[in-house]
LOVEX-259717 format. One line per field, with one value per residue (C-alpha): x, y, z; residue number from 1; residue in one letter. Coordinates in steps of 0.2 Angstrom, whole numbers. Each point is the difference from the previous one (the first is absolute). Example, Ala and Ser with C-alpha at 12.3 -4.5 7.8 and 13.67 -1.06 7.14 Angstrom:
2
X	62,6
Y	-22,17
Z	39,-3
seq	1,2
type	A,S
//
This chain:
566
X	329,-18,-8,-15,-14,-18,-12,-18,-14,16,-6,0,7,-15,11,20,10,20,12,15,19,16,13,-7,-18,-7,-18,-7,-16,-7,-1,-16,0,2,19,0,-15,9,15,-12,-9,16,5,-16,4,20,-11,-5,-14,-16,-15,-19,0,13,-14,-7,-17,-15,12,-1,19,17,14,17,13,18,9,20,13,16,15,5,9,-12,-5,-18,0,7,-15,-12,6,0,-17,-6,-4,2,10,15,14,-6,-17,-5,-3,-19,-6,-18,-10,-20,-8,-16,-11,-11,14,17,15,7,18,6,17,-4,-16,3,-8,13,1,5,14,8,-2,8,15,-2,-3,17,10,-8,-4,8,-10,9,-12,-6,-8,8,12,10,13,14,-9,-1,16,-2,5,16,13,-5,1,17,8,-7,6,16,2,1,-7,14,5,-18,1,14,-5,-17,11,10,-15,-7,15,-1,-17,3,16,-10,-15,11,9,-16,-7,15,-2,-17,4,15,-15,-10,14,5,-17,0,16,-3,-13,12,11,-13,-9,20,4,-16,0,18,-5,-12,9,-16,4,-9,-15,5,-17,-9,12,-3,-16,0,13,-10,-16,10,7,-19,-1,15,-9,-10,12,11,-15,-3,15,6,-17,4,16,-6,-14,15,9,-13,-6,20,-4,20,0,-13,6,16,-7,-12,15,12,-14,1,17,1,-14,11,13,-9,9,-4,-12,11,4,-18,-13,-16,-13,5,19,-7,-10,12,15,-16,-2,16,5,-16,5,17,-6,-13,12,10,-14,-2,13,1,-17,6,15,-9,-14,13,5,-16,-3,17,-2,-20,6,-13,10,-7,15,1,-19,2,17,-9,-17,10,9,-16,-6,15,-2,-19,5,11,-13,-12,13,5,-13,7,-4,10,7,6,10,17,0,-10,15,12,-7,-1,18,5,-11,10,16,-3,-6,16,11,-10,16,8,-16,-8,17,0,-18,4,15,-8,-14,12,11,-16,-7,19,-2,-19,8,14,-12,-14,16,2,-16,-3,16,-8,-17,9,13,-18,-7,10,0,-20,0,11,-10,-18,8,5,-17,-8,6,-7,-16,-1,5,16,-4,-7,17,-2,9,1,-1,6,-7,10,-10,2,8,-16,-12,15,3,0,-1,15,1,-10,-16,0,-13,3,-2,-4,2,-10,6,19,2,-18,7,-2,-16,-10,-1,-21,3,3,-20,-1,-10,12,16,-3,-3,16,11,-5,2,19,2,-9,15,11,-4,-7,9,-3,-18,-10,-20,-2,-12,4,-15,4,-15,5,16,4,-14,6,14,4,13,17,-7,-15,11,14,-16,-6,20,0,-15,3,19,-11,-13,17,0,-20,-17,-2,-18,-1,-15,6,-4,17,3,18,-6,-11,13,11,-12,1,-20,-13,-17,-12,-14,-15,-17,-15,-17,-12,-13,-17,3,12,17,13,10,20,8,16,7,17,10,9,13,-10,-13,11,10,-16,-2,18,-5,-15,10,12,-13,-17,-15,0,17,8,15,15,-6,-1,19,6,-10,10,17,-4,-4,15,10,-4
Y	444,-2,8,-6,-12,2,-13,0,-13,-12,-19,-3,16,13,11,0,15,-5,13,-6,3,0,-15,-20,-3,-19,-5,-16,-10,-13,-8,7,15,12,4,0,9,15,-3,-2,16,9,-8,10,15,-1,-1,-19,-10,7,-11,5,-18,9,12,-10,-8,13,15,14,1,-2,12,-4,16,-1,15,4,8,1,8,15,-8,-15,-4,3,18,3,-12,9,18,-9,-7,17,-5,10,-5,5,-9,10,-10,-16,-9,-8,-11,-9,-12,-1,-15,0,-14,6,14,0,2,18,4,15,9,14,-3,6,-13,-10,-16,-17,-2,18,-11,-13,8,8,-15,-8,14,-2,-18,-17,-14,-17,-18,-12,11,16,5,11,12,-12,-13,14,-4,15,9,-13,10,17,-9,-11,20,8,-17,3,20,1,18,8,-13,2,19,0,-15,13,13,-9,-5,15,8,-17,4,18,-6,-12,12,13,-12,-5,19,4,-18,9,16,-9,-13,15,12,-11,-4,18,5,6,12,6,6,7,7,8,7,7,7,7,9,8,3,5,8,3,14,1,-2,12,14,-2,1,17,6,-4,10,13,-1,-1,18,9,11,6,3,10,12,3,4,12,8,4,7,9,8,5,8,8,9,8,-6,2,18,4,-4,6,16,-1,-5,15,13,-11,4,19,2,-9,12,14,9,-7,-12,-16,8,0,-13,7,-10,9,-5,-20,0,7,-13,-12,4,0,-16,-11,10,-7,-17,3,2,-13,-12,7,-3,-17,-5,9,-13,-16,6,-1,-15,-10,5,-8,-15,-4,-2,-14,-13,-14,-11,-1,-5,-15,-7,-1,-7,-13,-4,-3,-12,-9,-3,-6,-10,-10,0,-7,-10,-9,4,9,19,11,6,-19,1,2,-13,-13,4,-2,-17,-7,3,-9,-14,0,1,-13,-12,5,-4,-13,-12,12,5,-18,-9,13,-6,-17,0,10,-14,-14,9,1,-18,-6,12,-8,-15,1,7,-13,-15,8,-2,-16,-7,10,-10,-17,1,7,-15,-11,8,1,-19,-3,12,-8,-19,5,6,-13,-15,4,4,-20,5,-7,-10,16,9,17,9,16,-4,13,1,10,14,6,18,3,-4,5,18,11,-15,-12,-15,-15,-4,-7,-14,-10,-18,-13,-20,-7,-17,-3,-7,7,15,16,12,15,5,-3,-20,-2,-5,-5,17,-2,-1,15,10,-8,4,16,5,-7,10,17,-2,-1,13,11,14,-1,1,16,-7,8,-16,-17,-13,-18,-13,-16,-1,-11,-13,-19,3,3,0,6,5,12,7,4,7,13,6,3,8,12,4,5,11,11,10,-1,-5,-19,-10,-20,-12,-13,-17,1,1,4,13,9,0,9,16,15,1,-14,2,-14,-5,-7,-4,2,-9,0,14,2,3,-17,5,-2,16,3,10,7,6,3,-8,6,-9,-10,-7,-1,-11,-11,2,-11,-10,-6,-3,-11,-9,-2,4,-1,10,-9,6,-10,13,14,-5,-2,17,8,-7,4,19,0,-6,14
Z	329,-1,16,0,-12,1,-7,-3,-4,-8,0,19,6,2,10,4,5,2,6,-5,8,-7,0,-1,4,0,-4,8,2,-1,-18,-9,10,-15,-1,-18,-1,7,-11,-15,4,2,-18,-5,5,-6,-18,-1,-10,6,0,7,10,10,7,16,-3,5,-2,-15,-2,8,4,7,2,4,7,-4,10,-14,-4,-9,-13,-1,-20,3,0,-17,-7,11,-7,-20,5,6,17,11,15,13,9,15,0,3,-18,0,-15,1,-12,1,-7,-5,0,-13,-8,-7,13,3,6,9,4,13,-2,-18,-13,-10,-11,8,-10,10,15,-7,-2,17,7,-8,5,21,3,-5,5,0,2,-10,-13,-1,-15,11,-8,5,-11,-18,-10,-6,16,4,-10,10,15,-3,-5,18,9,-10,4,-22,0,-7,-12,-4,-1,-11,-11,-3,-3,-14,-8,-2,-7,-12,-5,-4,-11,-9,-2,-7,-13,-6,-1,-10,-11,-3,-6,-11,-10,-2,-6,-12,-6,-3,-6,-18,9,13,-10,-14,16,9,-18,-4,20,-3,-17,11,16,12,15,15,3,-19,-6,12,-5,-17,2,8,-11,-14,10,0,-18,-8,12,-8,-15,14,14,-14,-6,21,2,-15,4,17,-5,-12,11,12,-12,-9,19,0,20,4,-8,10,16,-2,-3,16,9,-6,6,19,-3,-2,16,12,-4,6,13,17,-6,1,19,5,10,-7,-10,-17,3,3,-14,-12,6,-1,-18,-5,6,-9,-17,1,6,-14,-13,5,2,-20,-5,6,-10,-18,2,7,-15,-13,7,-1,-18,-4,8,-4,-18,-8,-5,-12,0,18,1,-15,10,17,-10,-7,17,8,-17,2,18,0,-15,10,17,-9,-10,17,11,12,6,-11,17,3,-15,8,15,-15,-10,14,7,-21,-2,16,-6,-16,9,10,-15,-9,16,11,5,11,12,-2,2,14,9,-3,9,15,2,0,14,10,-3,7,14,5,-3,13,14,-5,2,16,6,-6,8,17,-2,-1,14,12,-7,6,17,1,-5,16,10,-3,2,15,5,-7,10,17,-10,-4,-17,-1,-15,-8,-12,-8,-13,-12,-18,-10,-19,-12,-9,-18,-4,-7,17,13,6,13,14,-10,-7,6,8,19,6,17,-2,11,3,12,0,-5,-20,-4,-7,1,-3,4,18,-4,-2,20,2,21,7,15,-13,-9,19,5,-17,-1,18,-3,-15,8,15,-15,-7,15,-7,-18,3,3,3,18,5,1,3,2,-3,10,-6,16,-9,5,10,18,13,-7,-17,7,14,-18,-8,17,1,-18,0,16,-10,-17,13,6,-17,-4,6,0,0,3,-1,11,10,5,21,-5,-15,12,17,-12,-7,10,2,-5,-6,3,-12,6,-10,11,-2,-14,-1,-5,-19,1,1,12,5,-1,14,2,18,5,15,16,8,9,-12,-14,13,1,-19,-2,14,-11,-17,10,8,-10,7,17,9,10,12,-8,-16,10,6,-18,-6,14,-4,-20,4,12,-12,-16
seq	1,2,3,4,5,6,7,8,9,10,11,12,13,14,15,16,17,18,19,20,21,22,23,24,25,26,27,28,29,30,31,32,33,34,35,36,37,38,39,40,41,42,43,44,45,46,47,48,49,50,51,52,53,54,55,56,57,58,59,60,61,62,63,64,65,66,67,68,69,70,71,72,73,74,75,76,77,78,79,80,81,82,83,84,85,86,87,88,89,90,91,92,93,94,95,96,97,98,99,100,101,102,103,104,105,106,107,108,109,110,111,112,113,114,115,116,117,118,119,120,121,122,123,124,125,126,127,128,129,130,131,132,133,134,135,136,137,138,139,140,141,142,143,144,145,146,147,148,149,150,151,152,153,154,155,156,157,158,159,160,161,162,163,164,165,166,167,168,169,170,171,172,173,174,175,176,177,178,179,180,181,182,183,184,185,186,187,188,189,190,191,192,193,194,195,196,197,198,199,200,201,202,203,204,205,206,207,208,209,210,211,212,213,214,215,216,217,218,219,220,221,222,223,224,225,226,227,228,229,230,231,232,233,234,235,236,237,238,239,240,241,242,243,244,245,246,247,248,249,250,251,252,253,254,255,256,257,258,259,260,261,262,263,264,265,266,267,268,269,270,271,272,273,274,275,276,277,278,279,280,281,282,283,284,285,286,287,288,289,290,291,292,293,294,295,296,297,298,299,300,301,302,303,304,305,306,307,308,309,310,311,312,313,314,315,316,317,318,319,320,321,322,323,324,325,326,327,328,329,330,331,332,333,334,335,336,337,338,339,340,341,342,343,344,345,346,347,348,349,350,351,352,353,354,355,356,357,358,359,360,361,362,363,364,365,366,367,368,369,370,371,372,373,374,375,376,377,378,379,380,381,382,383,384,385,386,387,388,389,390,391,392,393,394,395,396,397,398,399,400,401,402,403,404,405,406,407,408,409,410,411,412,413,414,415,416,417,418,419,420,421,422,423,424,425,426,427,428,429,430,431,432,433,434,435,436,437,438,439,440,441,442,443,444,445,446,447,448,449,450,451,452,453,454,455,456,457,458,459,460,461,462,463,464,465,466,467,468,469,470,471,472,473,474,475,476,477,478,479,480,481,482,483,484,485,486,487,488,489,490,491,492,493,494,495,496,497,498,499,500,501,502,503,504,505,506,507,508,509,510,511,512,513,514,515,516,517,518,519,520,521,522,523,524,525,526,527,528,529,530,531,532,533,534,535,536,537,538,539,540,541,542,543,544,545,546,547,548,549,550,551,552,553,554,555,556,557,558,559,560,561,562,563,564,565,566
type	X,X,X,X,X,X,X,X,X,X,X,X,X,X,X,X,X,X,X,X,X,X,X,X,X,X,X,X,X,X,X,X,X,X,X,X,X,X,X,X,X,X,X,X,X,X,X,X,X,X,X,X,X,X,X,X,X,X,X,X,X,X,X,X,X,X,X,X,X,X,X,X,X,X,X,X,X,X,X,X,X,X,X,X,X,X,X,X,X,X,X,X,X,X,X,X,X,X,X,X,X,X,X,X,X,X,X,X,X,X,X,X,X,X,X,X,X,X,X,X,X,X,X,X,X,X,X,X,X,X,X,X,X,X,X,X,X,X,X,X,X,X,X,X,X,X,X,X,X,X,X,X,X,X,X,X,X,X,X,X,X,X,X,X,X,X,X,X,X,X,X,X,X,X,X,X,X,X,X,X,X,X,X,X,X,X,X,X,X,X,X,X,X,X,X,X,X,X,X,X,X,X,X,X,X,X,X,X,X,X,X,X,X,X,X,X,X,X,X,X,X,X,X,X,X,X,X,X,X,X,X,X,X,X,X,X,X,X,X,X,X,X,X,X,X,X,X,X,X,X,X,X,X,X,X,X,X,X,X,X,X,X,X,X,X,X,X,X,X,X,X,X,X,X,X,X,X,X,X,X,X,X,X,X,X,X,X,X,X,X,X,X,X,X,X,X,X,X,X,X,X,X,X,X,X,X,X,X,X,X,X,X,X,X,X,X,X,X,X,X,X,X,X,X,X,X,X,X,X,X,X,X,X,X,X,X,X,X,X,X,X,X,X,X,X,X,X,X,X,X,X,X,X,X,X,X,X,X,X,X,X,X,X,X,X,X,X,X,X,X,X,X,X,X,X,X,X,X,X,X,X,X,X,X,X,X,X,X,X,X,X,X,X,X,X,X,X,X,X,X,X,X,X,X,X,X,X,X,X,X,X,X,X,X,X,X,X,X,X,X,X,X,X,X,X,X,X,X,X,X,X,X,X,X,X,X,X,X,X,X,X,X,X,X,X,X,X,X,X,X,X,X,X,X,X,X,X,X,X,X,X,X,X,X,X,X,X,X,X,X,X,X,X,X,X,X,X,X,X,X,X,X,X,X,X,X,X,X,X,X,X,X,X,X,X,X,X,X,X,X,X,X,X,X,X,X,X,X,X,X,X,X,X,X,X,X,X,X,X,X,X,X,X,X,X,X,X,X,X,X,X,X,X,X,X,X,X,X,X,X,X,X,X,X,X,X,X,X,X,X,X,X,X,X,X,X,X,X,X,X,X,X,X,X,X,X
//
């Protein structure tokens, strides 16, 4: 709901500051006061045309800001978040627009700068304004289908007509993928199976090439490694380090077995044991290296052979990277995905047939859920037609029909929301024929129709703020009192404006703003005010709109009875 609108140097308005309550406020004056100088500033400030001839003469710029209190789930947090405006449900929502009278217009989201259009789509999703010449949502055909399906209560249909879609789309994308890879398999068959037979000759495997490649390091190394290594046997042997320590050890030997030396804690018993003990660990330890010696001389034997088998290896797999252009690496999983490309050009019926039959299973399955959807939309349709020609009579509308056309779309342009197209129509005189909702031209009309449709579709509809310009224009009596009770039921579920002229209108609002324009001043201009009513002068106030200009006490009677009766 909008809390309150502050408006700045606007045409005749130099200052306004409305606090606004909930439920159905009513706005009257006399004609020419500036009523629709407030409604066009708020227009401004929803994201409207701007114009410099809107800044009040003798001032430097105008300013009108409008402050929200919404809902958690309302739509307009989502856009603020995309639009990377900061701004939280706990807080009150503020936009403003500044014209300039020699500059260009700025716009502002939490005092954060943004472009008009942002509030334009702000302003759609907060306010609908209904009069003479505003297009309100009600009036865009393309918003009629979403509201026939919330009217309706379609959402699952809906969900599940999106779900089989999607599937569709993911059947048919995958037939064509594979369609695809089958042109260009067969464009390239003869090289496929070249390329697979060539691949199987060589049989690549993986980390091959890296192996080789140290092998081969290795094998270029061999000479070498075999003259180390018979060298350092020979060395070993040529030392005779095993006869040597075997003899070292026997002599530990005999001094251990000196009488009562093996008995004794001293220092010489310790270090003979000691001694003893690293010979023989020595001599194993020797023995140990004579055989792992002979060992290495056998196996770092230079062999030619192996080197020229593992060269060619690594020729014949750079022959075919380069040859396919791929990293010699890459070899296995290239010649993995070139046979299954040649398989499945030597056998497409089976996996196409396959894809083709999947993608017809889900069109049928969309098919089905969109029938059911469509047959949802028409039998709603017949019921909102009811429902609005019943609102429409006590409106003075009874000549006025409405009905949902229903245009079929192709397979090609329908999708994820079904089948056809939905655009209310209207005939406003009976054989005319029926046409947009825009073709009802009377100002007072257009207020009335839309006010029947929005009780329709109280419901279906999510704008927080209702404003109503006259809609009570050239009627009175029964008619007007029909348009207050509508309007009051509308103000039960969200915050509802009316410009009106209408003694029945205003007895029938909840609170009433009156809207006077004060003499002209120095610079000229005369000076719009705004100032809300108690009980007691907005009893006067009705008196004055039954009456004329001068109140009399039969008005005041009939204000009485009107407020008694709401």
């Amino acid at each position: 709901m909008i809390t309150a609108l502050s408006i700045r140097s606007f045409l005749l308005i130099e200052r306004l500051d409305i606090e606004s309550a909930d439920g159905f406020t009513a706005l009257t004056g006399e004609t020419g006061a500036g009523k629709s100088i407030i409604l066009d500033a708020l227009g401004l400030v929803l994201g409207g045309a701007a114009s410099k001839k809107l800044v009040r003469k003798g001032a430097d710029q105008a300013s009108i800001l409008a402050e929200f209190a919404l809902e958690a789930d309302s739509p307009v947090w989502p856009i603020l978040s995309d639009a990377g405006v900061e701004a939280s449900a706990d807080e009150t929502l503020t936009l403003k627009r500044i014209l300039s009278a020699k500059g260009p217009a700025r716009a502002f989201v939490n005092d954060q700068p943004v472009s008009a259009g942002l509030l334009s789509q702000l302003g759609e999703l907060l306010v609908e304004i209904h009069g003479q010449h505003s297009a309100s949502t009600l009036m865009k055909p393309a918003n009629h289908r979403a509201l026939l399906d919330t009217y309706a209560g379609n959402e699952d249909l809906i969900e599940a007509c999106a779900q089989s879609w999607d599937d569709y789309e993911s059947a048919r994308d995958s037939r064509e993928a594979l369609e695809a890879k089958l042109a260009e398999a067969e464009e390239e068959h003869a090289w496929l199976a070249e390329t697979v037979e060539a691949l199987d000759t060589l049989a690549p495997e993986k980390g091959e090439f890296d192996r080789l490649s140290a092998e081969r390091g290795i094998l270029m190394q061999s000479e070498k490694i075999a003259e180390s290594a018979t060298e350092a046997f020979e060395a070993f042997q040529a030392g005779d380090v095993e006869t040597v320590l075997a003899q070292a050890s026997r002599s530990a030997e005999r001094i251990l077995r000196i009488d009562g030396l093996d008995t004794m804690e001293s220092d010489l018993s310790k270090a003979a044991r000691a001694a003893a003990e690293a010979l023989d660990r020595a001599l194993i330890e020797a023995g140990e290296a004579s055989a792992a010696l002979e060992s290495l001389g056998l196996a770092a034997v230079h062999d030619p052979d192996a080197l020229e088998r593992v060269e060619q290896r690594i020729v014949a797999l750079r022959t075919a990277s380069r040859k396919y252009s791929v990293d010699a690496d890459e070899l296995p999983a290239f010649w993995e995905e070139t046979r299954q490309k040649l398989e499945l050009c030597d056998a497409p019926d089976g996996s196409l047939k396959k894809a083709r039959s999947e993608e017809q299973a889900a069109a049928a399955r969309w098919r089905t859920a969109a029938d059911r959807l469509t047959k949802a939309r028409k039998a709603a349709a017949k019921r909102l037609e009811t429902s609005i020609a019943a609102e429409l009579k006590p409106l003075k509308l009874e000549r006025t029909r409405v009905k949902v056309r229903f245009d079929e779309i192709s397979d090609s342009q329908s999708g994820r929301a079904g089948r056809e197209k939905a655009e209310f129509e209207v005939e406003t005189n009976p054989g005319a024929g029926f046409g947009p909702l825009r073709q009802i031209a009377s100002g007072g009309e257009l207020a009335r129709f839309s006010l029947a449709l929005q009780c329709v579709l109280a419901e279906s509809t999510q704008v927080p703020v209702l404003v109503f310009d006259e809609a009570d224009q050239g009627v009175g009596g029964a008619v007007a009192a029909a348009i207050g009770e509508r309007l009051a039921r509308l103000a039960d579920s969200r915050q509802v404006f009316a410009i009106t002229h209408s003694p029945q209108v205003a007895a029938s609002a909840s609170s009433q703003w009156l809207v006077t324009k004060q003499g002209v001043k120095g610079n000229g201009l005369g000076e719009t005010h705004l100032t809300g009513l108690d009980a007691s002068q907005r009893h006067e106030e009705i008196a004055r709109m039954l009456s004329g200009s001068k109140v009399t006490e039969e008005a005041r009677a009939a204000a009485t009875r009107l407020l008694e009766d709401v």
